[in-house]
ZALUM-49135 format. One record per residue (C-alpha): x, y, z. Coordinates in steps of 0.25 Angstrom, whole numbers, plus 5000, padded with zeros to 4 digits. Example, Ala and Ser with C-alpha at 12.3 -4.5 7.8 and 13.67 -1.06 7.14 Angstrom:
REM ZALUM-49135
NODE   east   north     up
NODE   5049    4982   5031
NODE   5055    4996   5029
REM end
This chain:
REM ZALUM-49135
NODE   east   north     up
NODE   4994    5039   5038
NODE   4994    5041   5023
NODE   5006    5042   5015
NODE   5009    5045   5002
NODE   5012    5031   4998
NODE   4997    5026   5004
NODE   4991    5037   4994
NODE   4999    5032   4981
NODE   4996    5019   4985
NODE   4980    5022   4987
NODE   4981    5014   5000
NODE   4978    5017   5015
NODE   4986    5010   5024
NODE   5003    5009   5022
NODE   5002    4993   5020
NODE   5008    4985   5007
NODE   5006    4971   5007
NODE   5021    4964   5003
NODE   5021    4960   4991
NODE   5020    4944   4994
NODE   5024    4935   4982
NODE   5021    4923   4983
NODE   5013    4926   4997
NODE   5003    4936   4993
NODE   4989    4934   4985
NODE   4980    4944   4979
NODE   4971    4942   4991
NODE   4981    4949   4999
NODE   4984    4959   4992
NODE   4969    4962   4990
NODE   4968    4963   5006
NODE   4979    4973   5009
NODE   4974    4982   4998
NODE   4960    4981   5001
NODE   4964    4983   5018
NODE   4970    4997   5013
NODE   4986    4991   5011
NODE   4992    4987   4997
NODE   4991    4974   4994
NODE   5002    4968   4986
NODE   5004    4956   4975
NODE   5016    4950   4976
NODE   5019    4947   4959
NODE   5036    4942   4960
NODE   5032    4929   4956
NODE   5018    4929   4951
NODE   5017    4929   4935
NODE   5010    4941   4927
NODE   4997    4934   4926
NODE   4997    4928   4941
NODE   5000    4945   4943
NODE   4988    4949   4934
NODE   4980    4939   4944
NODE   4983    4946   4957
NODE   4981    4959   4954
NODE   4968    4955   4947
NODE   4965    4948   4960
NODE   4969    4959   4969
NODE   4961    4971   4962
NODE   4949    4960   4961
NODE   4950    4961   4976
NODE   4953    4975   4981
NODE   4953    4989   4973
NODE   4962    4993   4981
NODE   4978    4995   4978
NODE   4988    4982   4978
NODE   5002    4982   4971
NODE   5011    4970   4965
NODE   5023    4966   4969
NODE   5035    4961   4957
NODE   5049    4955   4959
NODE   5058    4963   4950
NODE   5066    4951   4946
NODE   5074    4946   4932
NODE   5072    4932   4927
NODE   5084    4925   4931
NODE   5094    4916   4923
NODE   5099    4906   4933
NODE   5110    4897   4928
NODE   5107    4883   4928
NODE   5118    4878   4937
NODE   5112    4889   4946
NODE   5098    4883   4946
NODE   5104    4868   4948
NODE   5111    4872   4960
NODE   5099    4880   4966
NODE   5089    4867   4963
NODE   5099    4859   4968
NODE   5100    4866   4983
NODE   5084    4866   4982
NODE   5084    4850   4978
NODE   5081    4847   4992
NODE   5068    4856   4993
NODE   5062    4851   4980
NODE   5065    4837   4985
NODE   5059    4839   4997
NODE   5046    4844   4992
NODE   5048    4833   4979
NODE   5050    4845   4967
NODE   5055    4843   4954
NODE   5069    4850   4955
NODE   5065    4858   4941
NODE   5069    4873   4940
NODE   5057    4882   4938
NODE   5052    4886   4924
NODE   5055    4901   4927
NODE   5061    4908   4940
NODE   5053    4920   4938
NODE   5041    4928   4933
NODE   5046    4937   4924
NODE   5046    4952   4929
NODE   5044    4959   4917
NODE   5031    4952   4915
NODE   5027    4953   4929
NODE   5030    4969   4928
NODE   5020    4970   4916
NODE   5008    4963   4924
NODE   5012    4972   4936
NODE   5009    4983   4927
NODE   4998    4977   4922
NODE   4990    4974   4934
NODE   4995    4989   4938
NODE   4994    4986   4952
NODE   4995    4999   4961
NODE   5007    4997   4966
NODE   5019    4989   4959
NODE   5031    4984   4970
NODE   5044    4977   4965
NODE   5054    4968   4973
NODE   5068    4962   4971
NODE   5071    4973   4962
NODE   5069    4987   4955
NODE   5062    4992   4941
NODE   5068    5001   4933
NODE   5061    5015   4932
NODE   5055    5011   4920
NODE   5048    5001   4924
NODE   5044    5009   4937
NODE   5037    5020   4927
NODE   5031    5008   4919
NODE   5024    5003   4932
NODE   5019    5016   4937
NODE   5014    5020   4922
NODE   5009    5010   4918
NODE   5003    5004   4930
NODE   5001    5016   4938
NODE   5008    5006   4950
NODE   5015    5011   4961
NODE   5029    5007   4962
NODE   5035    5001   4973
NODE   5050    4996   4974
NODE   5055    4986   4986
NODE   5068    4990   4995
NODE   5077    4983   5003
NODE   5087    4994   5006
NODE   5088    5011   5004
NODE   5095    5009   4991
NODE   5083    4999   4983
NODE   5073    5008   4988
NODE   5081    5020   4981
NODE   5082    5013   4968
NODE   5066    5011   4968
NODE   5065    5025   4970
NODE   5073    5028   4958
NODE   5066    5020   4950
NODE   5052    5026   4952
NODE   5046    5018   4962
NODE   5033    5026   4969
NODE   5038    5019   4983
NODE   5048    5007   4989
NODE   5045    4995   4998
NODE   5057    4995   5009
NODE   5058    4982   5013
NODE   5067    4980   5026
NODE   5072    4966   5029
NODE   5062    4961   5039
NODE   5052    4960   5026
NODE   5048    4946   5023
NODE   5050    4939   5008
NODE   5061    4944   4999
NODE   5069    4955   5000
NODE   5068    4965   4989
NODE   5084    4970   4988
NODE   5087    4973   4975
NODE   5099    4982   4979
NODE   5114    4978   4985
NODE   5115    4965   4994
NODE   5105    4957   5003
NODE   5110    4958   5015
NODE   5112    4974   5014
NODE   5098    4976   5011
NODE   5093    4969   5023
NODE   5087    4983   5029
NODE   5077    4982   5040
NODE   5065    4989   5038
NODE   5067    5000   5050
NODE   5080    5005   5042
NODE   5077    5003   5028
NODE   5064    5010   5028
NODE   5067    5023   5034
NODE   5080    5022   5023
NODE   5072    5022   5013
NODE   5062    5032   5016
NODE   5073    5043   5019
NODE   5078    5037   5004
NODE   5068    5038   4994
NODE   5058    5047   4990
NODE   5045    5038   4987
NODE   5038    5030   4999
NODE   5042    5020   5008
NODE   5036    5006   5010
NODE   5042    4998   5021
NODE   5043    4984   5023
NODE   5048    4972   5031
NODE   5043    4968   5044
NODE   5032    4978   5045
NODE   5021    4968   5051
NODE   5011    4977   5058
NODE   5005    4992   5058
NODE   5018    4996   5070
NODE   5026    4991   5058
NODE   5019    5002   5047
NODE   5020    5013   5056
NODE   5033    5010   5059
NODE   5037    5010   5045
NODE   5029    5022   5042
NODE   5038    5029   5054
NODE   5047    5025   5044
NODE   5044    5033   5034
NODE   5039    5021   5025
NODE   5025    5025   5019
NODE   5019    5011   5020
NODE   5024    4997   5023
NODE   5024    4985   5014
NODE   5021    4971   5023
NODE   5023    4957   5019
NODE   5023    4948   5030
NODE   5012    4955   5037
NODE   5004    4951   5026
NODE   5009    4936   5024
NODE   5001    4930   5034
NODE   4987    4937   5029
NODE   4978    4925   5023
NODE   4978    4931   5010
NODE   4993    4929   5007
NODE   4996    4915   5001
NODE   5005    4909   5010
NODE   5004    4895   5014
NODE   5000    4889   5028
NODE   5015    4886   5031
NODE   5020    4899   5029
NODE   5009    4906   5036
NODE   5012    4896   5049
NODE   5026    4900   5047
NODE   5024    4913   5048
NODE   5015    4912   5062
NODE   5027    4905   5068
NODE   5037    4916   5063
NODE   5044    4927   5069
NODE   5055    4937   5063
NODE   5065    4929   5069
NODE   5059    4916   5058
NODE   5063    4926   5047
NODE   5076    4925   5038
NODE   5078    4932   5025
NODE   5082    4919   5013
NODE   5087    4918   5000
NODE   5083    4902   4998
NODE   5068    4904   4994
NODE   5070    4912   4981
NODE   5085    4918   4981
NODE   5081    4930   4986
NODE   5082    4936   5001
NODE   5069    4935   5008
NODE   5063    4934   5022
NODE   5054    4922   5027
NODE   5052    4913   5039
NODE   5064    4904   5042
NODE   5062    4888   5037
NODE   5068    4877   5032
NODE   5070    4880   5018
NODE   5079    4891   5021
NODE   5086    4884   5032
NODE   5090    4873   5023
NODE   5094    4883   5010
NODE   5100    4893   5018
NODE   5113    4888   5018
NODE   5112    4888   5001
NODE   5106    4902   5002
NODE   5119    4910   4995
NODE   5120    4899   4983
NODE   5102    4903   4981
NODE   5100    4909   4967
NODE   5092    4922   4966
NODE   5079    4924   4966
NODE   5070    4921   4958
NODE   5078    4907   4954
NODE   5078    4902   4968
NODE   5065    4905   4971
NODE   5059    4899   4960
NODE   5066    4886   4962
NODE   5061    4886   4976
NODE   5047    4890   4973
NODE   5042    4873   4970
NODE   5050    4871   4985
NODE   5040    4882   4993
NODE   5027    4879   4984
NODE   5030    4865   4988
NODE   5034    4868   5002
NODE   5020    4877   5004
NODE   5009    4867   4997
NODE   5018    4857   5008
NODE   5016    4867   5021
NODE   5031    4867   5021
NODE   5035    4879   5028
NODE   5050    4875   5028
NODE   5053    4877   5013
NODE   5044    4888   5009
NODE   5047    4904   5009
NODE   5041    4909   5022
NODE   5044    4923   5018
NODE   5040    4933   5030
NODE   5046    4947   5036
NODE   5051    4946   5050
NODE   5038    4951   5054
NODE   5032    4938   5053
NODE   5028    4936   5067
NODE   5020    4948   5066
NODE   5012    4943   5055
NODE   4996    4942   5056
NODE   4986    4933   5051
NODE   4976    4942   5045
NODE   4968    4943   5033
NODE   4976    4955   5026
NODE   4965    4966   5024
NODE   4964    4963   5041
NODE   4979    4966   5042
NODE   4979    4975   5035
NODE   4968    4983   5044
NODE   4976    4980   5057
NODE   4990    4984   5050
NODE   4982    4997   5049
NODE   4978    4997   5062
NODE   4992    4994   5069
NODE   4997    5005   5060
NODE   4989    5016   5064
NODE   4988    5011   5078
NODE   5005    5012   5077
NODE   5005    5025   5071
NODE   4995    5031   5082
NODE   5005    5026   5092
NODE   5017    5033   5085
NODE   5007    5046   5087
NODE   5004    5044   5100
REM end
């Protein structure tokens, strides 16, 4: 039951905590570690120090191996008529929850400064989405922060270029995974690959392991992607519920009325495709999706409309991001789900011996 993945990695059981912005805490990430999983800090759009922070947090909580997370993004330059058009289709939702219609000082933290704390903190593993590095900065990582490197796939062809580029191992992440997709390559909709075929696909493709991701929900789903030929999974959803993650009551009472049929993948909560539970903000802005700018702009414009919608328990107009595994989700303390996603695994793989 090890692999060589679990050995680099220095943990026991094939379990990555998703890398949650936004959702997860260092708390979590602590738990997973700690239960013999890796826990993850989700840093796309926390700021160097607030980075600092976790990992200090994390490591004051557990010795044990965790990894950070970064959005590889450039700063945008949004025209100002672009800007005045996407505030004026969001003028209802800041009306609603009585906003100042002001555009936001910044759309994004810088990546180039988030990359340094990354090296700084020298988590041992080092994960990138919505993008690739270059091999330079691939070496810079693994020199200078001794981190593992892992790169996140939608399709055969992304988890090729990571490989190129020096990454120790890639995330294939099929479309049943909940939050944003990680395409970086080609168009959206063709790299919409379910799990079951992207995984195998990549396997046969590249040389360095495997980690596969999207609707894996219980230990069934581990050995079935082991089966596979992935070294490990990586598990979001799963995870959301746990008390430890930082969502709010109204998301945690949508997601216990939810099933996979609730799910739908949107670009109206920050310009970039992503999966999460069916409400009203995405009913009302869908028919404005194709005129949405990119992400990050149109996230960060939404951003007052979903912090004012969560202190309000408005489940309507905040991003219930979730996999379609979301009616498989458990309520449990992470280090305790972690124990029984162990359990169901090797229960599952005994059955597969048998």
């Amino acid at each position: 039951m090890t692999t060589t993945l679990l050995q680099r990695l220095n943990i026991s059981l094939p379990i990555i905590q998703g890398p949650m912005t936004g959702s997860d805490t260092p708390q979590l990430a602590a738990a997973v570690s700690q239960a013999g999983g890796l826990g993850m800090l989700g840093c796309g759009m926390r700021s160097p120090e607030a980075m600092a922070q976790a990992a200090a947090a994390v490591r004051a909580a557990t010795g044990k191996p965790f990894g950070m997370n970064l959005f590889v993004l450039e700063t945008p330059r949004p025209d100002a008529a672009e800007v005045a058009a996407a505030m004026d289709r969001l003028a209802p939702l800041y009306a609603r929850f009585g906003l100042p219609p002001e555009a936001p000082a910044r759309w994004c933290e810088d990546f180039a400064a988030q990359f340094d704390a990354l090296i700084a903190a020298r988590p041992a593993v080092a994960s990138f989405t919505f993008g690739i590095l270059s091999a330079a900065q691939v070496r810079r990582i693994q020199s200078e922060a001794g981190s593992f490197v892992i790169g996140t796939a939608t399709t055969p062809a992304e988890a090729l270029a990571w490989q190129e580029v020096g990454a120790d191992a890639v995330v294939a992440s099929g479309m049943e995974a909940g939050g944003h997709r990680g395409t970086f390559q080609g168009d959206w909709e063709g790299s919409l690959i379910g799990t079951l075929p992207l995984v195998p696909t990549c396997v046969d493709t590249l040389k360095i392991p495997v980690i596969a991701a999207g609707g894996i929900m219980d230990g069934r789903g581990i050995a079935a992607a082991q089966a596979l030929g992935a070294q490990a999974v990586q598990m979001g959803t799963a995870f959301l519920a746990c008390p430890e993650s930082s969502i709010v009551p109204a998301q945690r009472a949508a997601m216990a009325a939810a099933q996979a049929t609730d799910t739908r993948l949107t670009r109206i909560f920050s310009g970039r495709p992503a999966r999460g539970i069916l409400n009203q903000a995405m009913r009302s802005l869908q028919p404005q999706e194709a005129d949405i700018p990119a992400y990050p702009v149109q996230n960060a414009l939404m951003g007052p409309i979903r912090r004012a919608a969560a202190q309000a328990g408005d489940a309507g107009h905040i991003a219930l991001w979730a996999g379609q595994g979301v009616g498989a989700a458990r309520v449990l303390p992470a280090g305790e789900l972690v124990a029984l996603l162990a359990q169901e695994w090797r229960a599952a793989l005994q059955r597969l011996q048998t």
